[in-house]
C-alpha positions as CSV (number, residue, x, y, z in Angstrom):
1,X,-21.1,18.7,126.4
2,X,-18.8,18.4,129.8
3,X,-14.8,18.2,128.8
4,X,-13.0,17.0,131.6
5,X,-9.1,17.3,130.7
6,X,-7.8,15.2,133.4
7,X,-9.4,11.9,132.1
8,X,-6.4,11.8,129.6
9,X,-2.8,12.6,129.7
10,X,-2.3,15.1,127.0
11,X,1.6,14.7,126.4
12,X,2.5,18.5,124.2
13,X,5.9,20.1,123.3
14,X,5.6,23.6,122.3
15,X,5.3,24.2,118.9
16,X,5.7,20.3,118.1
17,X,3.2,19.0,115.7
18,X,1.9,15.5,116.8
19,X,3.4,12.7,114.5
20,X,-0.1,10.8,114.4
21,X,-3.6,11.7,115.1
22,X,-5.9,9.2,116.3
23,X,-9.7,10.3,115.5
24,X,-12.5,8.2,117.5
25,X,-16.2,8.7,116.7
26,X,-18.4,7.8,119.8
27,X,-21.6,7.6,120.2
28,X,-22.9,6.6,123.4
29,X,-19.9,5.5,124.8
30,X,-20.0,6.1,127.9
31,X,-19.1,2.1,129.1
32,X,-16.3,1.8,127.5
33,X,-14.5,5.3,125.9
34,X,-12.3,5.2,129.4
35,X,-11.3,1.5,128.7
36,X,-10.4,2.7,124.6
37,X,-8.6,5.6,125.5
38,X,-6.6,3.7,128.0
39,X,-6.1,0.9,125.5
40,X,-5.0,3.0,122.6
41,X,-2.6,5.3,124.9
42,X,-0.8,2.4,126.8
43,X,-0.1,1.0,122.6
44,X,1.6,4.3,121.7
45,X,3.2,4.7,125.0
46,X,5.2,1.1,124.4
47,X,5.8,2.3,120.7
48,X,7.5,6.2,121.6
49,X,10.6,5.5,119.6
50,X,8.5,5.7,116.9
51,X,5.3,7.9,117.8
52,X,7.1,10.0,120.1
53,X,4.0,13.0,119.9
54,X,0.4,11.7,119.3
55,X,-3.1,13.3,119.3
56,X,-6.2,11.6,120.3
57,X,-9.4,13.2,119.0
58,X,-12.5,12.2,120.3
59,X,-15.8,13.5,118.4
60,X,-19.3,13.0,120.4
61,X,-22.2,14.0,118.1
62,X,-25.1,14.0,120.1
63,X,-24.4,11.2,123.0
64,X,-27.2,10.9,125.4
65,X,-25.3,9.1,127.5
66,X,-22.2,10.8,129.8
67,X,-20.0,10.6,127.3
């Protein structure tokens, strides 16, 4: 499995615990996980007074796609 870390903005304070997690399952994905990432950061970008540290975790089991 390929990581590529610059496909998402990952937005960390040291030692600050995210106030939400997000967890996606995907499964051949590979269409449309850019378009639901974007999605889901651009809602809890508009909503930082309240969500002002956020995680997305994205679990791939076994893709055969590029996702």
């Amino acid at each position: 499995m390929s990581v590529k870390m610059n496909m998402i903005d990952i937005k960390k304070e040291k030692g600050r615990m995210p106030s939400i997690s997000i967890i996606i399952a995907a499964y051949n994905e590979e269409r449309r996980i850019m378009g639901t990432l974007q999605k889901i950061i651009s809602i809890f970008d508009k909503k930082k007074e309240k969500y002002k540290w956020y995680e997305i975790i994205l679990v791939d089991d076994g893709s055969t796609d590029k996702t």
